[in-house]
N, C-alpha and C positions, 0 to 999 in steps of 0.2 A: 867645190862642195864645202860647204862652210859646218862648223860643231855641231852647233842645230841640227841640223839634216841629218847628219851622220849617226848622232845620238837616236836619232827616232825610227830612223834605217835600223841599228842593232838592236834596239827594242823590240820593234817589232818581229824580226828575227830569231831573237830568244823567246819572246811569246808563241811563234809560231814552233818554236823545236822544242819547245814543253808543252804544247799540244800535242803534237806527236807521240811525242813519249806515253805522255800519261793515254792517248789514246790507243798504243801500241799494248802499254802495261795492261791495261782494261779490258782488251780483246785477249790476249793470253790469259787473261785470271779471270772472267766468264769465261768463257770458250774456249777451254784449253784442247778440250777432245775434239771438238770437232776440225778444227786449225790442225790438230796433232795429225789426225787422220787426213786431211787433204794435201798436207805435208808429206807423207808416209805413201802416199800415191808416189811420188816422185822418187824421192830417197829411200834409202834402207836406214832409216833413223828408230833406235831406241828411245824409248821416253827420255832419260836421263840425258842424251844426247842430248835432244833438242829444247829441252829447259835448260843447259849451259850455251846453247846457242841464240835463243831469245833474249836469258837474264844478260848474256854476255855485250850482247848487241848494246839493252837499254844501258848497263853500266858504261860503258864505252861512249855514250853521245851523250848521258850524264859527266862521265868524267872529262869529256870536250867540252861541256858549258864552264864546266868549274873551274878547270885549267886556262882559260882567256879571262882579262881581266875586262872588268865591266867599266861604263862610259858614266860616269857622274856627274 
């Protein structure tokens, strides 16, 4: 596999894990209630809970993009 390749492999990679993200963040912050509640089907979750469970989540796959260094 030569640079090339490889560089456009993690790109597109990191595009795809900041689509997530942002599409995860989007869904929690419209739809926080209704998520919360089909959530709450399942678990015994408190609100407070599980907004340190979601924010925690997205900081966590933010702070693994930022912690690898990028391909230039």
């Amino acid at each position: 596999m030569d640079f090339y390749l490889l560089k456009n492999v993690l790109l597109y990679c990191t595009v795809i894990n900041y689509a997530v993200l942002l599409i995860w963040f989007m869904a929690i912050r419209l739809e926080k209630t209704s998520i919360y509640h089909l959530h709450r089907r399942w678990f015994q979750l408190t609100d407070d809970r599980f907004d340190a469970i979601h924010y925690s989540g997205m900081a966590s796959i933010d702070w693994y993009n930022d912690g690898n260094p990028t391909v230039s």
